[in-house]
DRENPA-3360 file (N, C-alpha, C; in nm, 2 decimals, always signed):
BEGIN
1 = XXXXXXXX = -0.33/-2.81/-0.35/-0.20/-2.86/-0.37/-0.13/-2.86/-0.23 ~ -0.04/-3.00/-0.21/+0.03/-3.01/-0.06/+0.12/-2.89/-0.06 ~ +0.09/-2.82/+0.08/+0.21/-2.71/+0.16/+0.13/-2.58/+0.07 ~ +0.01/-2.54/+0.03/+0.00/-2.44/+0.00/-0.11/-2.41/+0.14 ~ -0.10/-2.29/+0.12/-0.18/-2.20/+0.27/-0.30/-2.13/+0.19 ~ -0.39/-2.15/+0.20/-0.54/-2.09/+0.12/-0.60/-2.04/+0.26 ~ -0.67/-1.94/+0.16/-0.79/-1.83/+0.25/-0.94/-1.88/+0.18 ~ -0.98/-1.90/+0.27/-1.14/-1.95/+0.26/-1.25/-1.87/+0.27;
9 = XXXXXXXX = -1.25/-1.78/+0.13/-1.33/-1.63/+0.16/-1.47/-1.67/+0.15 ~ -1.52/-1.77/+0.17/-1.63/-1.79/+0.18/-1.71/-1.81/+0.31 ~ -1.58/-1.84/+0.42/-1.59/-1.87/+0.55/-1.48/-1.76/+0.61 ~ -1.46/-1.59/+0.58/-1.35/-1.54/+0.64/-1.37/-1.53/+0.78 ~ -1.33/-1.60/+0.87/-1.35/-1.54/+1.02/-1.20/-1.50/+1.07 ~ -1.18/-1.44/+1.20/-1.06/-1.40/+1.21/-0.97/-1.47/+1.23 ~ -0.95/-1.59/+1.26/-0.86/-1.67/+1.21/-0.80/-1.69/+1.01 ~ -0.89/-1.69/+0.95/-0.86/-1.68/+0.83/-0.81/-1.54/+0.79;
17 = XXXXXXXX = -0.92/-1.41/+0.88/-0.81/-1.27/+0.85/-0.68/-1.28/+0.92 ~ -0.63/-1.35/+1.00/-0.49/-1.37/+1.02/-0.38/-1.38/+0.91 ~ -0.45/-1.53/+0.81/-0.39/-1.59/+0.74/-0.37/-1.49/+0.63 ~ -0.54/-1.40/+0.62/-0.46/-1.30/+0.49/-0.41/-1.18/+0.56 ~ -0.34/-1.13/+0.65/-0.24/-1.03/+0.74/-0.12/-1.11/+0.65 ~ -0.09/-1.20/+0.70/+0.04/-1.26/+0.67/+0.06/-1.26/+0.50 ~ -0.03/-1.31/+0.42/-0.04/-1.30/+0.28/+0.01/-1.14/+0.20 ~ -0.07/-1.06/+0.29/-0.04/-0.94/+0.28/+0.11/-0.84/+0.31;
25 = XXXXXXXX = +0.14/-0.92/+0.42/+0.32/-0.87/+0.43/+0.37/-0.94/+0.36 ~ +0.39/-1.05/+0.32/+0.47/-1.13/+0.20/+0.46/-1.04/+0.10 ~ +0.34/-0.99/+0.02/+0.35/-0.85/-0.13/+0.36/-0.79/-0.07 ~ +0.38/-0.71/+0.08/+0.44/-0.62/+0.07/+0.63/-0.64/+0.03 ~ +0.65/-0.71/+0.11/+0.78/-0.79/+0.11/+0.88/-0.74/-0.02 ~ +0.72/-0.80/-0.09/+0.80/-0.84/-0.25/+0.79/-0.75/-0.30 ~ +0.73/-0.62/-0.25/+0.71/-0.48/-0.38/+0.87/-0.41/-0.26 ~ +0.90/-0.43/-0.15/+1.01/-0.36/-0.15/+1.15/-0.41/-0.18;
33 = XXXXXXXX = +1.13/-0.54/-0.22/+1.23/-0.60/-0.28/+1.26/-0.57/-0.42 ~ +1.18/-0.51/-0.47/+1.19/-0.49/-0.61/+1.22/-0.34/-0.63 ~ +1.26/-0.28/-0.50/+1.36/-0.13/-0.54/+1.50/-0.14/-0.54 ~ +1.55/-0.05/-0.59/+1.66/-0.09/-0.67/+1.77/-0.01/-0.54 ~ +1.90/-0.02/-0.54/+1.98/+0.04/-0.43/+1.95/+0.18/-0.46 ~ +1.92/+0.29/-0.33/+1.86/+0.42/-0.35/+1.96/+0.49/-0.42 ~ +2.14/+0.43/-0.38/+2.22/+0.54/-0.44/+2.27/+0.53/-0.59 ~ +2.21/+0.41/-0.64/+2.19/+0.41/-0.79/+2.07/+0.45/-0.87;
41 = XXXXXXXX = +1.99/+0.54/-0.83/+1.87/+0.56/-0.82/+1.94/+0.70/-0.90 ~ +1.88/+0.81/-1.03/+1.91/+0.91/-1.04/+1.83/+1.03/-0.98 ~ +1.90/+1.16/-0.98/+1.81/+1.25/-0.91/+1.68/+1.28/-0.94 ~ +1.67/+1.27/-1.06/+1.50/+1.30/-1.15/+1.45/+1.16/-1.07 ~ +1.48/+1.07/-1.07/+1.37/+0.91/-1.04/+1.37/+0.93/-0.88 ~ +1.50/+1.03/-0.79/+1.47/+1.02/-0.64/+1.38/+1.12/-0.68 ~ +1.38/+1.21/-0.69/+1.25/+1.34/-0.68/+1.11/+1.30/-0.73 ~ +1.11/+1.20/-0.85/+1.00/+1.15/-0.87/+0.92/+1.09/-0.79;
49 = XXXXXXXX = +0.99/+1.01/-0.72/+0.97/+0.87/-0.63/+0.90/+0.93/-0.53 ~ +0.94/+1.01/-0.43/+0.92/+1.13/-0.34/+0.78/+1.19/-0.38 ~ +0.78/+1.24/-0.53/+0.61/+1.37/-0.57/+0.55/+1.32/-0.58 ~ +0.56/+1.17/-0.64/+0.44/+1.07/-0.69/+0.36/+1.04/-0.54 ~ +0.47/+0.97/-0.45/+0.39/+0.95/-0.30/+0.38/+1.07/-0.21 ~ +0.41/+1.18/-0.23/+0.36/+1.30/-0.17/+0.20/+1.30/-0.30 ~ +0.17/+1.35/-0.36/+0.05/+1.37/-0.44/-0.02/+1.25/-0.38 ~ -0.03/+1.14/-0.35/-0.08/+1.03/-0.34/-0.16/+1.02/-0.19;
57 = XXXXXXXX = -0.06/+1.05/-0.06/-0.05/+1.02/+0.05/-0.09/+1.18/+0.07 ~ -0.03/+1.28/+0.11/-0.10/+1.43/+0.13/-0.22/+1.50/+0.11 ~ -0.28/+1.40/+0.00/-0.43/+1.43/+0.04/-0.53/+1.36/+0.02 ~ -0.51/+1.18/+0.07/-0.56/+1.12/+0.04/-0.59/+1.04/+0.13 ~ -0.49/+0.98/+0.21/-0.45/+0.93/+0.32/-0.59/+0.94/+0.43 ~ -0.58/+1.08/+0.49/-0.69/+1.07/+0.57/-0.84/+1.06/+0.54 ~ -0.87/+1.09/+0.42/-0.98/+1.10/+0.32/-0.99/+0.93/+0.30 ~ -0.92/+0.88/+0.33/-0.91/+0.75/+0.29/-0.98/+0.60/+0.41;
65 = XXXXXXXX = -0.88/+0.69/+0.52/-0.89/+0.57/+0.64/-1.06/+0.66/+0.68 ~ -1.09/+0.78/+0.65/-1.26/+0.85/+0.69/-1.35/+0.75/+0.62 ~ -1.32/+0.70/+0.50/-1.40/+0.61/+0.42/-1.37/+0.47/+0.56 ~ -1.27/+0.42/+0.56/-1.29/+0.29/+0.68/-1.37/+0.29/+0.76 ~ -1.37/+0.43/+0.86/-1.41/+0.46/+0.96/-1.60/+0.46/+0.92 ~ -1.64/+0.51/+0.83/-1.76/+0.57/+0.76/-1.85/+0.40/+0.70 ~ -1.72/+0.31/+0.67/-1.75/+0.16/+0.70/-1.76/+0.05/+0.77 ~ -1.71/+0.08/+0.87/-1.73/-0.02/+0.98/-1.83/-0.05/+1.03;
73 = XXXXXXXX = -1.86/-0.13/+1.06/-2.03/-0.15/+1.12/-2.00/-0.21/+1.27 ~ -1.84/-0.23/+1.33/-1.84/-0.32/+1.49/-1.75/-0.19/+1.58 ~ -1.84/-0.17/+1.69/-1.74/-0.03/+1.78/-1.59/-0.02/+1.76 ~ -1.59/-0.18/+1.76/-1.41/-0.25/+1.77/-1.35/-0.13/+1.70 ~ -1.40/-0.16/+1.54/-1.30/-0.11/+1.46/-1.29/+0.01/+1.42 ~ -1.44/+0.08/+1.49/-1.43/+0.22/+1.54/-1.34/+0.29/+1.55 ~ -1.35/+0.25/+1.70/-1.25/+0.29/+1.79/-1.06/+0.30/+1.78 ~ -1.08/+0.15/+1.69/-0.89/+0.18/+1.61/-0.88/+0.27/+1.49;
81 = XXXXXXXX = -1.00/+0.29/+1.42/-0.95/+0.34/+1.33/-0.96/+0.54/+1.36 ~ -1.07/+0.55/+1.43/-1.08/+0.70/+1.48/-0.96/+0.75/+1.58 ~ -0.87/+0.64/+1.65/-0.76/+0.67/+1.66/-0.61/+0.69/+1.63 ~ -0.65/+0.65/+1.48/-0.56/+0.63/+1.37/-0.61/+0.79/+1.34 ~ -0.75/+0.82/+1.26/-0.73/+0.96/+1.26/-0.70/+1.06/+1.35 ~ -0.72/+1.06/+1.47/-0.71/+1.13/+1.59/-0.56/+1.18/+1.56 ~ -0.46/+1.07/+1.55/-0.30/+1.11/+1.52/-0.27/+1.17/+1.43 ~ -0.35/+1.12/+1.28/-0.29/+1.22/+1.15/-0.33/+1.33/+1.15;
89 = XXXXXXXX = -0.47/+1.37/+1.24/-0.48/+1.50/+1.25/-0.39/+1.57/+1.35 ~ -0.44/+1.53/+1.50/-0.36/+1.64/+1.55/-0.19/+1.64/+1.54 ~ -0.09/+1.56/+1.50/+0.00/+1.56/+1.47/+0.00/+1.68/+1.34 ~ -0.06/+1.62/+1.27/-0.04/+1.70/+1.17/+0.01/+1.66/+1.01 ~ +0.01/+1.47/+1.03/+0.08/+1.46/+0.93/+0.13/+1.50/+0.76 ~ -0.01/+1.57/+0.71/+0.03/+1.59/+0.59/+0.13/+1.70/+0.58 ~ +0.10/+1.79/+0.65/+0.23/+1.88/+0.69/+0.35/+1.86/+0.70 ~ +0.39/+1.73/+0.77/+0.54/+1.67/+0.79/+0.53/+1.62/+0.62;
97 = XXXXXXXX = +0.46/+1.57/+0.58/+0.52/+1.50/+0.49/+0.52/+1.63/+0.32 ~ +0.43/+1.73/+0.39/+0.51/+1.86/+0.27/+0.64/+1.92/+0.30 ~ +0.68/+1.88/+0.42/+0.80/+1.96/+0.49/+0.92/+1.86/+0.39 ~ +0.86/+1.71/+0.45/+0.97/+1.59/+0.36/+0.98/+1.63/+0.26 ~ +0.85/+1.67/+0.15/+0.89/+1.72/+0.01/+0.98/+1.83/-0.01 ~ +0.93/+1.96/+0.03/+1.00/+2.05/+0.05/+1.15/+2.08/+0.05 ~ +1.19/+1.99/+0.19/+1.32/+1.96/+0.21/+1.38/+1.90/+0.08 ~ +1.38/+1.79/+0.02/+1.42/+1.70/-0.07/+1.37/+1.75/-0.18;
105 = XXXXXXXX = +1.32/+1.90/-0.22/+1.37/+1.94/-0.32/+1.29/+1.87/-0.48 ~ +1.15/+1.80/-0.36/+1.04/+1.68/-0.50/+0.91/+1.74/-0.44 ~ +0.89/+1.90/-0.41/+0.77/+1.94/-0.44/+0.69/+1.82/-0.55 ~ +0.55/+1.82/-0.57/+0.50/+1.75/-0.67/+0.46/+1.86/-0.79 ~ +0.46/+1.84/-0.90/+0.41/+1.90/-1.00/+0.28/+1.90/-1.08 ~ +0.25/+1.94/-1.20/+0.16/+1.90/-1.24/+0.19/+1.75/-1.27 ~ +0.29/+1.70/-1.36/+0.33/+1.61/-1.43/+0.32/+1.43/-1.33 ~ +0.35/+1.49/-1.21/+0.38/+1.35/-1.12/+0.17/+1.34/-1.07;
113 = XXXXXXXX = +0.12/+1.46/-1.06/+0.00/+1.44/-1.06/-0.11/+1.34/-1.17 ~ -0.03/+1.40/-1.30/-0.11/+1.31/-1.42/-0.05/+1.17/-1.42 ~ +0.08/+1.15/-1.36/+0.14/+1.03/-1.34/+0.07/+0.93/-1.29 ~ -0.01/+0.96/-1.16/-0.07/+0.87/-1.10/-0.23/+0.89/-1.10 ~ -0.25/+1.00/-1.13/-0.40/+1.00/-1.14/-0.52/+0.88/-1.20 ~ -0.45/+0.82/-1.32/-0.57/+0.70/-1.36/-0.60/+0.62/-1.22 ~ -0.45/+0.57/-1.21/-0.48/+0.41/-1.09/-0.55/+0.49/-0.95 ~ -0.45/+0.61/-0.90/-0.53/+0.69/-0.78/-0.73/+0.69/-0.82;
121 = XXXXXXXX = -0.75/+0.73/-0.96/-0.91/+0.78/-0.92/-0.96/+0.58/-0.96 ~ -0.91/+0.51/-0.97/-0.99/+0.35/-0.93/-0.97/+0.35/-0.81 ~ -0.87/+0.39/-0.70/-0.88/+0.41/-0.60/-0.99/+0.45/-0.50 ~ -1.01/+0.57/-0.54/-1.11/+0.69/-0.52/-1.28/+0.62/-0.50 ~ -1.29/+0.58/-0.60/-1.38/+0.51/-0.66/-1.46/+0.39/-0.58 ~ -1.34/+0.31/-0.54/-1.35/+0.16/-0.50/-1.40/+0.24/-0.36 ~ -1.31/+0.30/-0.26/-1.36/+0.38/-0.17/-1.50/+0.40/-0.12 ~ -1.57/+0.45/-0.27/-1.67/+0.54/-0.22/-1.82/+0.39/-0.24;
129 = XXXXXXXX = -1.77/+0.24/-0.28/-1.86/+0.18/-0.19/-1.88/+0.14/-0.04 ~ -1.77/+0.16/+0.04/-1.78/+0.18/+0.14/-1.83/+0.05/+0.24 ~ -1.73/-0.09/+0.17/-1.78/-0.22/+0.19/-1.63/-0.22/+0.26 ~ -1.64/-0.27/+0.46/-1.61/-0.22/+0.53/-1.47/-0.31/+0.54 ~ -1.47/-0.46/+0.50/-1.37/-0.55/+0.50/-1.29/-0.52/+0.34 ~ -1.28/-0.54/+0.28/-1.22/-0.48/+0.18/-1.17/-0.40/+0.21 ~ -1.21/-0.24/+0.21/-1.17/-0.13/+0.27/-1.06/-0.13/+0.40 ~ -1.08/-0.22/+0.52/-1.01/-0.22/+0.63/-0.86/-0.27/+0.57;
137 = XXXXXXXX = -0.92/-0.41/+0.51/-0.77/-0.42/+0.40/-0.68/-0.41/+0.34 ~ -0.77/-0.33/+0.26/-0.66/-0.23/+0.21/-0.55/-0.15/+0.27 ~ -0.64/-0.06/+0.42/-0.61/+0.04/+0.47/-0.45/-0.04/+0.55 ~ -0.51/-0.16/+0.58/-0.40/-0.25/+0.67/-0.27/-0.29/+0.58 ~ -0.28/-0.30/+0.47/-0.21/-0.32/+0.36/-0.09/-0.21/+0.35 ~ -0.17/-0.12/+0.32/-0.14/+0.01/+0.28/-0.01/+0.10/+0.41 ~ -0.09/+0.07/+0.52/+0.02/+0.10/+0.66/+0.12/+0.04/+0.68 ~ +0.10/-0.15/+0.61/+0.24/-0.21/+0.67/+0.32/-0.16/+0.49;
145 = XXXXXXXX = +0.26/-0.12/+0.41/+0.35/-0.08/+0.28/+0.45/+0.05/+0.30 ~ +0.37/+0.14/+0.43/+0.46/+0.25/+0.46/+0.52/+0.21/+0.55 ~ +0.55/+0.15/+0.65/+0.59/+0.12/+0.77/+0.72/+0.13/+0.67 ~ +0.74/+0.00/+0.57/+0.85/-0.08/+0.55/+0.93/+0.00/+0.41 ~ +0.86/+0.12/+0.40/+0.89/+0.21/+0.29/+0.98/+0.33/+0.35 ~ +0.95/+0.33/+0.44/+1.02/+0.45/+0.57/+1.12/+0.48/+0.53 ~ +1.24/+0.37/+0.53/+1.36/+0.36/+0.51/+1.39/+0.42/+0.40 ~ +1.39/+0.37/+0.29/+1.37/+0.37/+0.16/+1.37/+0.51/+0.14;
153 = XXXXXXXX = +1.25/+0.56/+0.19/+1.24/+0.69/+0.15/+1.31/+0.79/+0.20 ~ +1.33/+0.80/+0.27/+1.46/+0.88/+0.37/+1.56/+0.85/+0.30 ~ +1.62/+0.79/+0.28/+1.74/+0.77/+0.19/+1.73/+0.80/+0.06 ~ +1.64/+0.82/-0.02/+1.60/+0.92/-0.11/+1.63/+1.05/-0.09 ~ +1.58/+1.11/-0.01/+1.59/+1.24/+0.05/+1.70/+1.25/+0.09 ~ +1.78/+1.16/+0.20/+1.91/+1.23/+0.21/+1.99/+1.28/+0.08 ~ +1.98/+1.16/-0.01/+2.07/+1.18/-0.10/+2.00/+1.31/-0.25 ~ +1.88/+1.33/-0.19/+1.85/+1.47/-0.26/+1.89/+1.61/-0.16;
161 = XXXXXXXX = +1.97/+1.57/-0.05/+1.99/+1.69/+0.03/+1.94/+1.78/+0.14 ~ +1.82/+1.63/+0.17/+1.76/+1.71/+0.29/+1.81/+1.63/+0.38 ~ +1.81/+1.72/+0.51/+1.82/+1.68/+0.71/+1.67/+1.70/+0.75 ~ +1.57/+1.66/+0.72/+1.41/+1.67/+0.72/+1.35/+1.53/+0.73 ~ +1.36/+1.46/+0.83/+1.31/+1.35/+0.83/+1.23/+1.32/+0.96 ~ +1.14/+1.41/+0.98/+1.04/+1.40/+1.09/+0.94/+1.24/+1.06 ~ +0.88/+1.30/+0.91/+0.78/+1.21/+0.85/+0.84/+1.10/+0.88 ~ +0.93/+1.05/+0.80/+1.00/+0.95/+0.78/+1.01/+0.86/+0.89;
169 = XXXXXXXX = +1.06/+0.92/+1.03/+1.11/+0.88/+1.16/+0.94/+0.84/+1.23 ~ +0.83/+0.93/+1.23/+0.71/+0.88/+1.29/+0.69/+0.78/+1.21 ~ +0.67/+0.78/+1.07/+0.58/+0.68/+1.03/+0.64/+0.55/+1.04 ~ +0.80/+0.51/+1.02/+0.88/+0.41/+1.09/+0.80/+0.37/+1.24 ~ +0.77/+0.42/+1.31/+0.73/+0.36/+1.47/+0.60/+0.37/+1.48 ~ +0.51/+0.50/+1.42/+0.39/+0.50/+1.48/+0.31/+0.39/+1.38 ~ +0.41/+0.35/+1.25/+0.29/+0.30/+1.18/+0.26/+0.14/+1.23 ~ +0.37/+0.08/+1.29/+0.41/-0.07/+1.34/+0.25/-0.08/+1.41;
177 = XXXXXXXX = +0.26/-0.01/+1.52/+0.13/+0.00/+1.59/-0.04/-0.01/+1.47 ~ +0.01/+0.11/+1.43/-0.11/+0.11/+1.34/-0.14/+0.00/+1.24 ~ -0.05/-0.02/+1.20/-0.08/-0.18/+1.09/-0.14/-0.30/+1.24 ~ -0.09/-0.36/+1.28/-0.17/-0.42/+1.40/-0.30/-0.40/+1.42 ~ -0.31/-0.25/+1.45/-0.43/-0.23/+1.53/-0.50/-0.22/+1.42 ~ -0.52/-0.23/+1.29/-0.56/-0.24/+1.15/-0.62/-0.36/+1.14 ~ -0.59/-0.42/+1.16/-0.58/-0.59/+1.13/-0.68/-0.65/+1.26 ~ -0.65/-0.58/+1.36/-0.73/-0.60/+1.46/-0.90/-0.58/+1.40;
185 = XXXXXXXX = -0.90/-0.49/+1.42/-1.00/-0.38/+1.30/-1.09/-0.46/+1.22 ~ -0.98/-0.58/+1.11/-1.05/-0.66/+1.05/-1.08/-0.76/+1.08 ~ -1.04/-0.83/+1.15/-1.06/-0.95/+1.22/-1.20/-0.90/+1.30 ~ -1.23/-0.77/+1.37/-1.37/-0.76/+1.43/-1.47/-0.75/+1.31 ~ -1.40/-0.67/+1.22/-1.56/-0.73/+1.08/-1.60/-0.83/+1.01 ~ -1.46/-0.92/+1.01/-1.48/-1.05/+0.93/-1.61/-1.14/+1.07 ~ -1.54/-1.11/+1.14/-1.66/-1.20/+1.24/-1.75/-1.15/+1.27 ~ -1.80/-0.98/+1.27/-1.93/-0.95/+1.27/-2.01/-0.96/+1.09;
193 = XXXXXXXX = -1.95/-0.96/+1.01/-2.03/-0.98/+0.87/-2.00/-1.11/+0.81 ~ -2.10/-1.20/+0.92/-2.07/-1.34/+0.88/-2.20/-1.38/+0.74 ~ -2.25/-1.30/+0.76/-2.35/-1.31/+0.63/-2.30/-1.18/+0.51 ~ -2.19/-1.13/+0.53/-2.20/-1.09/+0.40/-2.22/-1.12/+0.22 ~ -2.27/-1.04/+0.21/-2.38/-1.07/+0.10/-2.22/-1.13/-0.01 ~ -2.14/-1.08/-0.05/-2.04/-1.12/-0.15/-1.91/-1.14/-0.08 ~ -1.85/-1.24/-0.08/-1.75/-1.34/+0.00/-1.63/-1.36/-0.10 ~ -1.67/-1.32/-0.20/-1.55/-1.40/-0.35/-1.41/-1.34/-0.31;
201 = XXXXXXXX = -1.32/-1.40/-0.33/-1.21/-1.37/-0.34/-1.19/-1.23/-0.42 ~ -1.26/-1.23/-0.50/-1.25/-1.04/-0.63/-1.27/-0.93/-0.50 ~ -1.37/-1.01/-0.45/-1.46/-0.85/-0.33/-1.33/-0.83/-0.26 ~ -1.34/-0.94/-0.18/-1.25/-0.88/-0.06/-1.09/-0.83/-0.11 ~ -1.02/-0.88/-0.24/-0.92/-0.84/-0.27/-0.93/-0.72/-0.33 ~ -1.02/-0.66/-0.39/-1.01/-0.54/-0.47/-0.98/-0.42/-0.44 ~ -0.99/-0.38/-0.36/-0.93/-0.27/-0.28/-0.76/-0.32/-0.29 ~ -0.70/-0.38/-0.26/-0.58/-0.43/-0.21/-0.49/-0.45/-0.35;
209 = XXXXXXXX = -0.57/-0.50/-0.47/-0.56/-0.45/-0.61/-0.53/-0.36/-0.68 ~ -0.62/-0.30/-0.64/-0.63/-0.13/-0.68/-0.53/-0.03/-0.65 ~ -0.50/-0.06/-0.50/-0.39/-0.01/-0.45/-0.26/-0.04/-0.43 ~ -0.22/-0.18/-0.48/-0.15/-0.22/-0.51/-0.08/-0.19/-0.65 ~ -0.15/-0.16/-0.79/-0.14/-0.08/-0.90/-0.08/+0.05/-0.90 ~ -0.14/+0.10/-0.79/-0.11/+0.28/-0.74/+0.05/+0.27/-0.66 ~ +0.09/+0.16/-0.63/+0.22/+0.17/-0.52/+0.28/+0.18/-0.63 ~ +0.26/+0.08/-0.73/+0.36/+0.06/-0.86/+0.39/+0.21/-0.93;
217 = XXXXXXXX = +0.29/+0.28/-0.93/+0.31/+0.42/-1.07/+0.33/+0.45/-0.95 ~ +0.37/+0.47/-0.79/+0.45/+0.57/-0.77/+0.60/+0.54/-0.72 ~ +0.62/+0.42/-0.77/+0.76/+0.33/-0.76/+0.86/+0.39/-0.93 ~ +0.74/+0.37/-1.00/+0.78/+0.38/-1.10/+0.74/+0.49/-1.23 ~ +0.67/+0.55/-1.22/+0.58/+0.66/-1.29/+0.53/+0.58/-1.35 ~ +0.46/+0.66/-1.46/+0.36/+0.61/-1.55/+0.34/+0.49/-1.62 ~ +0.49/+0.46/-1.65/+0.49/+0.37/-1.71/+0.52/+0.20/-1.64 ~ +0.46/+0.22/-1.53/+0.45/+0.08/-1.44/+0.38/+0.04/-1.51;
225 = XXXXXXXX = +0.26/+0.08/-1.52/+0.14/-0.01/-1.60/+0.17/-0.04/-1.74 ~ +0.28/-0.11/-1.75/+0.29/-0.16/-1.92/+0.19/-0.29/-1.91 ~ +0.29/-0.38/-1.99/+0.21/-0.50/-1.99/+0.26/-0.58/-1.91 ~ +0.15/-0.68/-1.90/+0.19/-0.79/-1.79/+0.23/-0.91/-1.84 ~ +0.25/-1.00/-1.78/+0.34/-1.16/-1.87/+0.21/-1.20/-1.96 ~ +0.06/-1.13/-1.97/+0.03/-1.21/-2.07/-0.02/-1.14/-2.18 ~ +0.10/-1.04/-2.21/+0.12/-0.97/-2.33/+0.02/-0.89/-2.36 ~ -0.10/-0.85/-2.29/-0.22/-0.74/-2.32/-0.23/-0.63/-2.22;
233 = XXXXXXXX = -0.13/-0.59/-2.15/-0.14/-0.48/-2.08/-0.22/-0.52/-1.96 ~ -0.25/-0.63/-1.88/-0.32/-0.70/-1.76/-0.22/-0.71/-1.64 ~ -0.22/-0.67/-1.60/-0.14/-0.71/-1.45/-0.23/-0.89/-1.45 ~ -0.16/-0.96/-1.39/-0.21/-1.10/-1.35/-0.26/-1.09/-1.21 ~ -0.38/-1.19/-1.19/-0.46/-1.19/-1.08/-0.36/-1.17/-1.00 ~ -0.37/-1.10/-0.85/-0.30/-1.11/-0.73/-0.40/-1.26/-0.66 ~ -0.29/-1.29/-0.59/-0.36/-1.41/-0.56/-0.32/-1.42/-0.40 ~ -0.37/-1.48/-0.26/-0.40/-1.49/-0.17/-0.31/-1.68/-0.10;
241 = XXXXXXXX = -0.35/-1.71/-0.23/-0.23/-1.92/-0.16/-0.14/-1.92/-0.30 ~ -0.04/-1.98/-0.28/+0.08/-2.03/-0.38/+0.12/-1.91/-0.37 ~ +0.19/-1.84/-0.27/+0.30/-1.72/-0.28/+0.43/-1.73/-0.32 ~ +0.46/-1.74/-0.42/+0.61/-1.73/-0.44/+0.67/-1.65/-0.44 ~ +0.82/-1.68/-0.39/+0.92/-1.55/-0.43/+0.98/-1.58/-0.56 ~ +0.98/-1.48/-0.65/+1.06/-1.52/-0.74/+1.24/-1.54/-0.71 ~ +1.28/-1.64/-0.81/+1.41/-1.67/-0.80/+1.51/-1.58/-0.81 ~ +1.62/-1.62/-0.80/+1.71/-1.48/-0.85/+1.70/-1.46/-1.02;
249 = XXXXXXXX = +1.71/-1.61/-1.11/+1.70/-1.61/-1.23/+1.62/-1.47/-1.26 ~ +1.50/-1.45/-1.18/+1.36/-1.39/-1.20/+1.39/-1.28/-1.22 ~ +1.49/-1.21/-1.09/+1.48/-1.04/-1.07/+1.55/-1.06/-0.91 ~ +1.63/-1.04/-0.91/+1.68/-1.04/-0.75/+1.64/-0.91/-0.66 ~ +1.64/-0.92/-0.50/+1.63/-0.75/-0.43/+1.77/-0.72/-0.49 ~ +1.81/-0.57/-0.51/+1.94/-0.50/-0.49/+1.96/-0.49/-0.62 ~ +1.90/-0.57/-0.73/+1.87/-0.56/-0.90/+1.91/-0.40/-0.94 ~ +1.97/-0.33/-0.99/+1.98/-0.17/-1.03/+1.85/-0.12/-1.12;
257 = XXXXXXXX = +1.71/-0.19/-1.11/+1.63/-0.14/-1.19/+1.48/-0.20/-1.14 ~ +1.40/-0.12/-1.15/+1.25/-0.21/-1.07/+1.21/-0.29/-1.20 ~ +1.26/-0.45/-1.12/+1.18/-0.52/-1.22/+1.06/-0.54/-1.23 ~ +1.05/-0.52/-1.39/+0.90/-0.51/-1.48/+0.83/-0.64/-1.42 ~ +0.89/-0.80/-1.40/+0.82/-0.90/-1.33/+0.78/-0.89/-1.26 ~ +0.84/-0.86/-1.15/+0.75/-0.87/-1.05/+0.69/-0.75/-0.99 ~ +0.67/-0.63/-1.02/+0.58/-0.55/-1.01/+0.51/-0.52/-1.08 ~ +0.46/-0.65/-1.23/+0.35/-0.65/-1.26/+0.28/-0.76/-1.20;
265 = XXX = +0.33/-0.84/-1.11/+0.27/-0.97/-1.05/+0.25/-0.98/-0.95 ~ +0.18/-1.04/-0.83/+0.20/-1.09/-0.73/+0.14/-1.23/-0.71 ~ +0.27/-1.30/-0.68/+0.16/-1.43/-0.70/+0.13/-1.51/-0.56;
% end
């Protein structure tokens, strides 16, 4: 169709991982557009919001980008991603970000654990094939999701009562870098796995899927995963060309409620 932008995963080279970088900040775009203003937000849903991505991110995170690293097959993307670990360890991150819990008073519990656990262990899962473009994807996804989540969450916390915003403040700056150098990352594997064996739009999206599911239940708890527009409990394909924003008719940003539309969609 004229004026649509398509990814050609049958030929990804890094010019085409460019095209899906950009594809990818657009849903991020639109999953922060679909939070509601933080100070109409109540204290149970700020403390929620806070356990769900503490339980998610505190012990998963580095266990996660190990799986990237454990994938890559080009020094390139080595080298960025072992220095992406290099930081969360010796910084220390999961630490700052129990301190951010702590502070703000959203320890996690059992309850926010069973909350996310289904979509987290397809997470888990998808991971442990350890198919290196997919995976890089995701991980690139996933950094510019926190980068632009920073805000957001800090302002949660303030208004739960904490002055604790170490996490919050690094991952704003250091992650800018790291989403780049991510992407970088992929663009060296799309052009070294020019014969990869499975090219489909499912492969390379599915990580990015999966995790995209998991942002939702911790946007929203459990009950993100209702049903989707076609009435059987399906989220609808995420799709890569024809990005729309929805209208305001749709669900506007600044809406007082995460709309059900478009955080069961990305189109």
């Amino acid at each position: 169709m004229k004026g649509e932008i398509s990814v050609d995963v049958q030929t990804l080279e890094p010019v085409q991982a460019g095209l899906l970088q950009e594809r990818l900040r657009l849903i991020v775009d639109d999953l922060i557009a679909t939070l509601p203003p933080a100070e109409g937000v109540c204290a149970e849903e700020r403390r929620g919001i806070i356990a769900r991505y503490c339980v998610v991110l505190e012990g998963n995170f580095i266990y996660w980008m190990t799986g990237a690293l454990l994938s890559a097959t080009t020094e390139e993307a080595r080298c960025i991603i072992r220095e992406n670990l290099f930081e969360e360890v010796r910084d220390c991150h999961p630490g700052m970000l129990r301190n951010f819990a702590v502070a703000s008073h959203s320890v996690p519990g059992a309850s926010d654990a069973v909350a996310v656990y289904p979509e987290l262990a397809k997470v888990r899962l998808f991971l442990g094939k350890l198919s290196p473009v997919p995976l890089i994807a995701m991980m690139g996804f996933f950094e510019e999701f926190i980068r632009k989540f920073m805000p957001y969450l800090a302002e949660l916390a303030r208004l739960q009562g904490s002055d604790e915003f170490e996490y919050t403040t690094v991952h704003s700056i250091c992650d800018v870098v790291h989403t780049q150098e991510l992407f970088k990352a992929l663009a060296a594997e799309t052009a070294a796995l020019a014969q990869l064996h499975d090219r489909s739009e499912e492969t390379v999206l599915e990580g990015i899927r999966l995790l995209h599911a998991l942002i939702r239940t911790i946007l929203a708890g459990s009950g993100a995963q209702g049903a989707g527009h076609d009435g059987h409990g399906a989220s609808p394909p995420m799709e890569l060309r024809s990005f729309r924003r929805p209208t305001r008719a749709e669900g506007a940003p600044g809406d007082e409620r995460l709309s059900e539309r478009r955080m069961n969609s990305v189109r």
